[in-house]
SEROFI-968169 format. One line per field, with one value per residue: residue number from 1; x, y, z negated of N, C-alpha, C, O in turn. Coordinates in steps of 0.2 Angstrom, whole numbers. Each point is the difference from the previous one (the first is absolute). Layout:
# residues N
num: (NUM  ...)
n_x: (X  ...)
n_y: (Y  ...)
n_z: (Z  ...)
ca_x: (X  ...)
ca_y: (Y  ...)
ca_z: (Z  ...)
c_x: (X  ...)
c_y: (Y  ...)
c_z: (Z  ...)
o_x: (X  ...)
o_y: (Y  ...)
o_z: (Z  ...)
//
This chain:
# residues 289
num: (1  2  3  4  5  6  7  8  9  10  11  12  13  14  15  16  17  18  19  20  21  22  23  24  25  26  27  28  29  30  31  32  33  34  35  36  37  38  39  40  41  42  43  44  45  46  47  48  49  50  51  52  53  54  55  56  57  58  59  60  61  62  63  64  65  66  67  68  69  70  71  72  73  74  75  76  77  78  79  80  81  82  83  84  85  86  87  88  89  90  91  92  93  94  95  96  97  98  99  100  101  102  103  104  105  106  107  108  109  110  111  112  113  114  115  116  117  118  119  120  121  122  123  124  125  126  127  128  129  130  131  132  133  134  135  136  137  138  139  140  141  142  143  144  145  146  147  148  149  150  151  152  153  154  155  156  157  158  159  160  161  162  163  164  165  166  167  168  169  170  171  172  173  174  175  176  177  178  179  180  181  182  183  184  185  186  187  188  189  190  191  192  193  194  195  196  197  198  199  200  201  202  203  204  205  206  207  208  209  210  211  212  213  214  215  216  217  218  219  220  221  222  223  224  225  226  227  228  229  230  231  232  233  234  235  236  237  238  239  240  241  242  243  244  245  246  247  248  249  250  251  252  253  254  255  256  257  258  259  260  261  262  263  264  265  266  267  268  269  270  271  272  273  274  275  276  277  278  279  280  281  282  283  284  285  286  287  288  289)
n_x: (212  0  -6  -3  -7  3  10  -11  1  2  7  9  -4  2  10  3  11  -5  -4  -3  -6  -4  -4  2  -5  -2  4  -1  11  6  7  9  3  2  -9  -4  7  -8  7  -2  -11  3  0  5  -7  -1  4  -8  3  10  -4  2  4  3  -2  10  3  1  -8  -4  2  -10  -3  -8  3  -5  -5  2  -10  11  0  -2  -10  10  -10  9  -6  4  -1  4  9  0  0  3  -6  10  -1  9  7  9  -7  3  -3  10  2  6  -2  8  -3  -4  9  -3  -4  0  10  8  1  4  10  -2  -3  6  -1  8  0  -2  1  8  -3  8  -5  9  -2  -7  6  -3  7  8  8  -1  1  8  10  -3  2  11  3  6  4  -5  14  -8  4  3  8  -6  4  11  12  6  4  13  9  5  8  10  7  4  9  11  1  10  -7  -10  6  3  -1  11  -6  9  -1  1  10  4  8  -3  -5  3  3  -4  -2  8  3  -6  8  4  -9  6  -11  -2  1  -4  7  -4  7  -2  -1  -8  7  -9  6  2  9  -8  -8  9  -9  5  -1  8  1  -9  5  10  5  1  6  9  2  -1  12  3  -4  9  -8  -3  -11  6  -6  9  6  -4  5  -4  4  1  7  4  -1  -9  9  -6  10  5  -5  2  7  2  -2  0  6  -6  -4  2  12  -4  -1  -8  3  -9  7  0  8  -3  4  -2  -8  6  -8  4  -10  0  5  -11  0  11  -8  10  -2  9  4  1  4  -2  -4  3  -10  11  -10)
n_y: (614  -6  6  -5  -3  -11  4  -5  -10  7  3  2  -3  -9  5  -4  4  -5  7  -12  0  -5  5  -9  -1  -6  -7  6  2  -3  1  -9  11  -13  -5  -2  0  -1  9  9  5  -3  3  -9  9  -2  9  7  -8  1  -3  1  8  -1  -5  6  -11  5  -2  8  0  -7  10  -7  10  -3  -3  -9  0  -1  1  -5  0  3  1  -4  8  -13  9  -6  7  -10  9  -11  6  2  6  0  -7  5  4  -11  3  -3  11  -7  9  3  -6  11  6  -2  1  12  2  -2  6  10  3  6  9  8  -7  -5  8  -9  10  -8  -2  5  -6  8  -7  -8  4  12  0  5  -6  -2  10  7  -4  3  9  -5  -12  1  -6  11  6  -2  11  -7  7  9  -7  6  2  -8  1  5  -7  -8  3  2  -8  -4  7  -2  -9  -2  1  0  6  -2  -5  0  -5  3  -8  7  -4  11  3  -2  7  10  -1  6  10  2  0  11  7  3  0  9  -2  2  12  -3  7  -5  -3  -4  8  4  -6  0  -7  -9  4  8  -2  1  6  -4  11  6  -1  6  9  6  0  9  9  5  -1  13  3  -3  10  7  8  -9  -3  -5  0  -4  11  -7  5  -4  9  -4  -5  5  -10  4  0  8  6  4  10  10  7  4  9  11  3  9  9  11  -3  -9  8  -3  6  4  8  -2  6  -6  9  -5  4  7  -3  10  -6  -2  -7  -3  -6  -2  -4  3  -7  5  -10  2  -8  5  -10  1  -7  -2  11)
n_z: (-716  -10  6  -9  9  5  -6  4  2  6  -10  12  -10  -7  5  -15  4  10  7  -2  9  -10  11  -10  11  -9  7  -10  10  -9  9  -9  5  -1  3  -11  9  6  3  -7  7  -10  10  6  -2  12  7  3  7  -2  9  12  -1  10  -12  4  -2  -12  -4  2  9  -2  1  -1  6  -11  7  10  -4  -3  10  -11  -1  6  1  6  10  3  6  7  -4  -5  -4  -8  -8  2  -10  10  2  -8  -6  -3  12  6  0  6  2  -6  -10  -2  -1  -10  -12  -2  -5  -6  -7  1  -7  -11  -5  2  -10  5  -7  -1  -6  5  -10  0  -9  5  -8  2  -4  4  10  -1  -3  -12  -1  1  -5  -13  -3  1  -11  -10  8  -5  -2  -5  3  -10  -1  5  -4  -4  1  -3  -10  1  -1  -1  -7  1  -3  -11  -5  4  -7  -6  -10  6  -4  12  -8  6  -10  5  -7  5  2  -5  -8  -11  -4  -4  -8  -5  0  -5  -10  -5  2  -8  8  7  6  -12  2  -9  6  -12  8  -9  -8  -7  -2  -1  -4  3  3  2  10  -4  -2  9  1  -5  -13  -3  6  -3  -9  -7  2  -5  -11  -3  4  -11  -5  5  0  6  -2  -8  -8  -2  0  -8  6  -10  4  -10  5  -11  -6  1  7  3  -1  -12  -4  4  -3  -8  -2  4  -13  -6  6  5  -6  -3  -11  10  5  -2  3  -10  3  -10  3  -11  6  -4  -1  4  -5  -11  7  -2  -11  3  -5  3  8  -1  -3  12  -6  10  -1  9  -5  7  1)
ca_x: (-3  -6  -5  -7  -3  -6  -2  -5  0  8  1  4  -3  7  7  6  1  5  -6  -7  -8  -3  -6  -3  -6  -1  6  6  4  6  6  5  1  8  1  -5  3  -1  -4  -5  -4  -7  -5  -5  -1  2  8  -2  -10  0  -2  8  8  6  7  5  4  9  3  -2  -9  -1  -5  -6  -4  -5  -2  -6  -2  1  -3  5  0  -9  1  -1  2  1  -4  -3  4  0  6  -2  6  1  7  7  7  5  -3  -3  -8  -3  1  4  -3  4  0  -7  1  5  -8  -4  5  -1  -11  0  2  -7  -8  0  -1  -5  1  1  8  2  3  5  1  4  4  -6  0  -7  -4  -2  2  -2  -8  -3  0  -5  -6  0  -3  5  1  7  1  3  7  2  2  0  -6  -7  -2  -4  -9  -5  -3  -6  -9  0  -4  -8  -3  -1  -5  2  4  -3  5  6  6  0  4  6  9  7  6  -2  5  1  -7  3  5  -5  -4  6  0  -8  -1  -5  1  -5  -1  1  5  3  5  1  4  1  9  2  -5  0  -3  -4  6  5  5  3  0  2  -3  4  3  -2  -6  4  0  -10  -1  2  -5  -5  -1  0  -4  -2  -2  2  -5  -1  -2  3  6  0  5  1  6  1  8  3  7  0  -1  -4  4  1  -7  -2  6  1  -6  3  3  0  -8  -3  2  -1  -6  -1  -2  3  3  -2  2  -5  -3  -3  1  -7  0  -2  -5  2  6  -2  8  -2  7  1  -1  3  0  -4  1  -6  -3  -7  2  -3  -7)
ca_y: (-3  -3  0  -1  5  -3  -2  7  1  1  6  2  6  4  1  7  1  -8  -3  -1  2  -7  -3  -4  0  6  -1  4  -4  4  -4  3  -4  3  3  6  3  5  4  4  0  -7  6  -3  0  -9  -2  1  -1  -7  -8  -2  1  -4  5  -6  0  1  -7  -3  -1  4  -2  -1  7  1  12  1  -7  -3  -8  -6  2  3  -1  4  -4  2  -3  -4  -6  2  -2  1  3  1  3  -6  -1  1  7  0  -3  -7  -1  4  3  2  -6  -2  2  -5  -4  1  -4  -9  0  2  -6  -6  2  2  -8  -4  -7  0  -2  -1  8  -2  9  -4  5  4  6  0  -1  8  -2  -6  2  4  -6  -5  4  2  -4  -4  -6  1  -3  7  -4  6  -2  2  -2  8  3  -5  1  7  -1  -4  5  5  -4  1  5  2  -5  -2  -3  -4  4  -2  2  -3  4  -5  3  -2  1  -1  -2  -8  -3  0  -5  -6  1  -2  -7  -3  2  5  5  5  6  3  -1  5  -1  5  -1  5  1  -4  -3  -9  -5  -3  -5  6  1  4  2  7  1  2  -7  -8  1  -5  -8  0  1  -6  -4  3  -2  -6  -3  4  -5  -2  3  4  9  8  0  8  0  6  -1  7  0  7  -2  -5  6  -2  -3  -7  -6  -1  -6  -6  -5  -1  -7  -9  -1  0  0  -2  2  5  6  8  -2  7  5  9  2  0  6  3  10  3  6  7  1  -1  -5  -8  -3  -8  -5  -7  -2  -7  -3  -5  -2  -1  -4  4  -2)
ca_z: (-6  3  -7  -1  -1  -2  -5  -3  -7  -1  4  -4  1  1  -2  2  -6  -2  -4  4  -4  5  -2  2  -1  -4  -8  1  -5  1  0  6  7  0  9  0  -3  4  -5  0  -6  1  2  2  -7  -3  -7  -8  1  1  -6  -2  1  -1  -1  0  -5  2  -5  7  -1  -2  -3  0  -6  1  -2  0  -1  6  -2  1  9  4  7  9  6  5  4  -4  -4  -4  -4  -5  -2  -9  1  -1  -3  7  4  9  -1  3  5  5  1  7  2  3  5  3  -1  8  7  0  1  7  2  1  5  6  1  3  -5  -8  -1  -8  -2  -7  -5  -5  -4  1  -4  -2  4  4  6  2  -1  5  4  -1  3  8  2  -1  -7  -5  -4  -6  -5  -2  -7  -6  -2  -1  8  5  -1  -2  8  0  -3  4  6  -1  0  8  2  4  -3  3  6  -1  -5  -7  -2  -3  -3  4  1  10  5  -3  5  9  1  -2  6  6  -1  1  5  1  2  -1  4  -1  -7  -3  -8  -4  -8  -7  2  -6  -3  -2  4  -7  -6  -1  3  3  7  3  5  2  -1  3  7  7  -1  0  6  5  0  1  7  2  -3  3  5  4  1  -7  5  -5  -5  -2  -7  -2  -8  -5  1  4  5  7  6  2  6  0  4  6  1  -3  1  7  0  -3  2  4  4  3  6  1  -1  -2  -11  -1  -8  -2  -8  -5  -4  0  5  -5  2  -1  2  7  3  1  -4  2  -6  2  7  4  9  3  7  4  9  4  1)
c_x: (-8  -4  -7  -4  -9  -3  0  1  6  1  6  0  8  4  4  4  2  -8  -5  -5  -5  -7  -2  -6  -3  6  6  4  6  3  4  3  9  1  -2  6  0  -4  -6  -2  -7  -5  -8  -5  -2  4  -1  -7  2  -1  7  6  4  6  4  2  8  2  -4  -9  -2  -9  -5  -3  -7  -3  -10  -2  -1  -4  5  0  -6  4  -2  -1  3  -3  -6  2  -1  6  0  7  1  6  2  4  4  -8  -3  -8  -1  -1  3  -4  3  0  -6  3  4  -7  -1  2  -3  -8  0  2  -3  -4  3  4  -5  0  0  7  1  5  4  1  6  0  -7  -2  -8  -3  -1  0  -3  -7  -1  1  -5  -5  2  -1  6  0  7  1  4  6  1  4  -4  -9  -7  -3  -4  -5  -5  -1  -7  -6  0  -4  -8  -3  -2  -4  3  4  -2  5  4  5  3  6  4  4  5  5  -2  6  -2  -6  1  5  -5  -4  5  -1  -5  -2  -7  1  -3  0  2  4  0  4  2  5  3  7  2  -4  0  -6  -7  3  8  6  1  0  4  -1  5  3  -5  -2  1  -5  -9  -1  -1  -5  -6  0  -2  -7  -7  -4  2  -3  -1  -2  2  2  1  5  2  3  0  5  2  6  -1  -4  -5  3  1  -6  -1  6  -3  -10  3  3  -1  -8  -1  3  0  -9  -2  -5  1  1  0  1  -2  -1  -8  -3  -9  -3  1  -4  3  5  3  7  -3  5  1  0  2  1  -3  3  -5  4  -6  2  -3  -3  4)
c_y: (-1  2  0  5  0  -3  5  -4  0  7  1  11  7  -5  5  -3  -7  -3  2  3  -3  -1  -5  -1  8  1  5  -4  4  -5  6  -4  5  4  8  6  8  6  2  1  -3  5  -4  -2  -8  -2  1  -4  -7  -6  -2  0  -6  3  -6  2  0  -9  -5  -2  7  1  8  5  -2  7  -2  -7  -4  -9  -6  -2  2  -1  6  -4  7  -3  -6  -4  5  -2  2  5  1  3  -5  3  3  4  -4  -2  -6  3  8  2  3  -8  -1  0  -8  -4  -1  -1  -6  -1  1  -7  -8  -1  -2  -7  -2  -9  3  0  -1  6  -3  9  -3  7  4  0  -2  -2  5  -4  -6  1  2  -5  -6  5  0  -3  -3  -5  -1  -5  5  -5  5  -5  -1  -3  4  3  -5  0  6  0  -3  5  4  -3  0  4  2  -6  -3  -8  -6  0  -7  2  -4  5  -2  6  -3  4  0  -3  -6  -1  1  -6  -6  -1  -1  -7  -6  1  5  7  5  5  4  1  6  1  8  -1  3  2  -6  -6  -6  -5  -2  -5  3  -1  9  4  6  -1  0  -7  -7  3  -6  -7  0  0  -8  -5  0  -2  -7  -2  5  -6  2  7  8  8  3  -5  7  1  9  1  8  -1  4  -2  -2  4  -2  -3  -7  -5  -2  -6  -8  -2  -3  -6  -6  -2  -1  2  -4  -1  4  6  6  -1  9  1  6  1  0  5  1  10  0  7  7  2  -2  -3  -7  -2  -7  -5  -7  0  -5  -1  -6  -1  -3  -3  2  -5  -1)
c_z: (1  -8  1  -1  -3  -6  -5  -9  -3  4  -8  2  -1  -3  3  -9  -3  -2  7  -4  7  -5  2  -1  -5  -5  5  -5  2  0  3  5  1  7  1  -3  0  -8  1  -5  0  0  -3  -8  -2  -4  -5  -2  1  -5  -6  -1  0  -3  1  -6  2  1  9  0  -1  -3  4  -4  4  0  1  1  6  0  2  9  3  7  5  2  6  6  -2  -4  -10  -5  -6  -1  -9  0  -5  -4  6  3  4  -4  2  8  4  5  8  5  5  8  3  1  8  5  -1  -1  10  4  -1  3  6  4  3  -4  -9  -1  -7  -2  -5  -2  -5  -5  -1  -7  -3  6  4  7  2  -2  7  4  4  2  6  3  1  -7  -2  -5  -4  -6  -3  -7  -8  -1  -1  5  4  -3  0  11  -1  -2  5  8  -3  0  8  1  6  -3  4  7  -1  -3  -4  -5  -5  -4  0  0  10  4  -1  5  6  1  -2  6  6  0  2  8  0  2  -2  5  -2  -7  -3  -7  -1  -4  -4  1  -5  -3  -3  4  -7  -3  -1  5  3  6  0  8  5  3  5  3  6  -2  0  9  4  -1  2  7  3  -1  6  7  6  4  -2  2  -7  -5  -5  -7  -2  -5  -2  -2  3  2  5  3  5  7  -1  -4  5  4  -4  4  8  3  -3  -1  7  6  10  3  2  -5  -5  -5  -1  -6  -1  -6  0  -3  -5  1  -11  0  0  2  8  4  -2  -5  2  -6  5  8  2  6  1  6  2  6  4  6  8)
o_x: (-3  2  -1  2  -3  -5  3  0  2  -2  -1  2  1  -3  0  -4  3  -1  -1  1  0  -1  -3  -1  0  0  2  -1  0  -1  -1  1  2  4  1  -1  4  -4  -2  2  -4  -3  -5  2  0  1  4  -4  -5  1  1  1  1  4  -2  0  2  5  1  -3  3  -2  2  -3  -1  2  -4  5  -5  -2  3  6  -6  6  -4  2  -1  -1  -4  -3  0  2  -1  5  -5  4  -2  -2  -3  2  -4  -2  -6  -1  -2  -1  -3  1  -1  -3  3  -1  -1  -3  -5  -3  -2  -3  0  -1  -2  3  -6  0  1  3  -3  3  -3  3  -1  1  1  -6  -2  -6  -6  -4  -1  -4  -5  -4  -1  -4  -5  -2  0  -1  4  -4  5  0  -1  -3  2  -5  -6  -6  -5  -5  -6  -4  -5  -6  -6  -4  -5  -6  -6  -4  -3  4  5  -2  1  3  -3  4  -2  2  1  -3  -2  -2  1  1  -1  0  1  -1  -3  -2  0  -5  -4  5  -5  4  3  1  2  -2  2  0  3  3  4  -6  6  -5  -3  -4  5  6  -4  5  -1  0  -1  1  3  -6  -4  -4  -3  -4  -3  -3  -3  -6  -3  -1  -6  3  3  4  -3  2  -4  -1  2  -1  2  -1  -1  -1  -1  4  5  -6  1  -3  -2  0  -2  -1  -2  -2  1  0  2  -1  -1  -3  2  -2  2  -3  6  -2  0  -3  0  -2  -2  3  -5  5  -2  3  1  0  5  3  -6  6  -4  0  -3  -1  -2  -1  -1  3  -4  5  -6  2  -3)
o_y: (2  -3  3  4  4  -3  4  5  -4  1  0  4  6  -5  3  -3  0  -4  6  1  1  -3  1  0  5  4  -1  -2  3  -4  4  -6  6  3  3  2  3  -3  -4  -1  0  0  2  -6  -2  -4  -3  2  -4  0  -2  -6  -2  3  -5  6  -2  -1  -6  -1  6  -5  5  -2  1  4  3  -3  -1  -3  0  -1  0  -1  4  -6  6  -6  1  -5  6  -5  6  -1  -1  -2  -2  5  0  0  4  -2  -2  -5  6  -5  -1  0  -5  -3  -1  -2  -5  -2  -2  -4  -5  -4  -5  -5  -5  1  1  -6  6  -5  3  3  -4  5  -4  5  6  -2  -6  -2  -1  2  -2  -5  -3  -1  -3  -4  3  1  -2  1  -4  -5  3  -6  6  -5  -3  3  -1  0  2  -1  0  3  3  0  1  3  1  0  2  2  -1  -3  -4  -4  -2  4  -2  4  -3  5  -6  5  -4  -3  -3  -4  -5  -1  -6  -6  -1  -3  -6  -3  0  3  -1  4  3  -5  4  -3  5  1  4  -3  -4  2  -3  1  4  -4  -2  1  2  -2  5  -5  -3  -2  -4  -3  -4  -2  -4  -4  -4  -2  -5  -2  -1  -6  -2  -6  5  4  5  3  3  -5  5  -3  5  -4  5  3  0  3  -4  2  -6  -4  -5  -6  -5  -5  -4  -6  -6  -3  -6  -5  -6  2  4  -3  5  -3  0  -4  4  -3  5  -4  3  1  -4  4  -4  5  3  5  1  1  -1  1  -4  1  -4  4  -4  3  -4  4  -1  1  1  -6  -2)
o_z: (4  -5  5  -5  -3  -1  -3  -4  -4  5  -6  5  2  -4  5  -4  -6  -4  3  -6  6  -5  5  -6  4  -5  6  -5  5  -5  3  0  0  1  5  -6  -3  -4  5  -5  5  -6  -3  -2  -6  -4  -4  -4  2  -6  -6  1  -5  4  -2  -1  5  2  0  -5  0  -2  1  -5  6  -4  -4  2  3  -5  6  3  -1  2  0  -2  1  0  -5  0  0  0  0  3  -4  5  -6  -3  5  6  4  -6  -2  4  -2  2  5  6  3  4  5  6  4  5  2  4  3  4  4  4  2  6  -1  2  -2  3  -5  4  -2  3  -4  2  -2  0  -3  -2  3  5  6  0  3  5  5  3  4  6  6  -5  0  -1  1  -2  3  -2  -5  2  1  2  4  3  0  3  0  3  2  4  4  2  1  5  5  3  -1  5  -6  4  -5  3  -5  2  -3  -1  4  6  5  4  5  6  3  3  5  5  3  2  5  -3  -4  0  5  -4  3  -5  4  -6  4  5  1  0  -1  3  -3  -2  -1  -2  3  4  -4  2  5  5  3  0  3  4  3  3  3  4  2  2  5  2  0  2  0  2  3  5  -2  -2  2  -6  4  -5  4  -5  6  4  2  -2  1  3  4  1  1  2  3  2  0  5  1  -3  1  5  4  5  -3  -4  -1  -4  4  -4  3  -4  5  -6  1  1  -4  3  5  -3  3  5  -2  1  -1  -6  2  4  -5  5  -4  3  -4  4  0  2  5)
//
């Protein structure tokens, strides 16, 4: 398993009990987490000292107990990247965190180009990957569906001072632009995709993760460069086993090229408990030098 050690404005300081306790920046927050199934006792007196609690609701969603004056957003960084934050709908802040360890392979794998690589981010959310992209001195293309998230990217790129960076940023239905870009003949050095187990397009198309990976893969292979130095696809889908990520990239990405492909859990250390809680899988490849 692969976790971050390095991001001093973020610390998941306990879970126990179906619930995290997580300090962002100075904001202590309480979510729950259905992985955290494990009992105890919340020793650690933040549990009783937090800004915020996420409660779910029986009827689905859920809401947002204020305890201490939280601000509409405020911001961490990580290395030298910055990221605006606000608590969401559904418990989440605008960013995933156990994500920085995917950040640093594909940044490693930028720099260490002997050229500028074009970078495609599918499914890119708030920008976590296509910020650190543009700081390592690649010319991204951020896709994401939801209008909201590709702008709360854009702030997040100015706030890191990178808004001046190659970059373009599109809402899009990602499989309809990957086939669009098959079409147009456009390529990409590199790739990375996040896709939701669930979700909608922006004209309300229907995604399951299960149902269209083959079909997203395959297309995503085509649009991979001839040249290409990485492929990175990560899924929070507890039905798909990290064997058959690593099957399905091997076959419909990168089978036919050389070099290393790698399956791993995702985690974050939990302080007080000195374990790691998993947060997902990642199969990557990397072409080999």
């Amino acid at each position: 398993m692969r976790f971050c050690k390095d991001f001093k404005d973020y610390e998941l300081i306990d879970a126990v009990s179906g619930e995290r306790l997580e300090r962002w920046g100075n904001i202590i927050l309480i979510r729950p987490d259905p992985q955290v199934i494990w009992q105890g006792e919340k020793k650690n007196p933040l549990w009783h000292n937090a800004h915020a609690v996420y409660h779910r609701s029986n009827s689905g969603g859920g809401y947002w107990e204020t305890l201490k004056k939280v601000p509409d957003v405020w911001s961490i960084e990580f290395e030298n990247l910055k990221f605006n934050l606000k608590p969401m709908g559904f418990k989440h802040t605008g960013l995933f965190p156990e994500q920085s360890v995917n950040w640093q392979m594909c940044s490693d794998v930028i720099k260490s180009a002997d050229r500028e690589l074009k970078v495609l981010n599918l499914f890119a959310y708030t920008g976590g990957a296509t910020i650190s992209a543009l700081a390592a001195g690649a010319a991204v293309t951020h896709v994401d569906a939801s209008k909201g998230m590709v702008a709360w990217a854009k702030e997040n790129a100015n706030v890191s001072k990178l808004a001046d960076k190659p970059v373009r940023w599109l809402v899009d239905d990602c499989l309809k632009f990957v086939q669009r870009e098959i079409r147009r003949g456009n390529k990409y050095d590199g790739i990375i995709m996040d896709p939701p187990s669930y979700g909608r397009g922006p004209n309300g198309e229907v995604w399951k993760l299960e149902q269209s990976l083959a079909e997203l893969l395959t297309a995503v292979g085509e649009v991979l460069s001839d040249d290409a130095e990485f492929f990175l696809l990560n899924s929070y889908t507890g039905g798909l086993s990290p064997t058959i990520l690593n099957y399905m990239v091997k076959e419909y990405v990168v089978k036919h090229r050389k070099g290393r492909i790698v399956t791993d859990e995702i985690g974050l250390n939990v302080t007080d408990r000195d374990i790691v809680l998993p947060c997902g899988n990642t199969t990557y490849w990397i072409k080999e030098k």
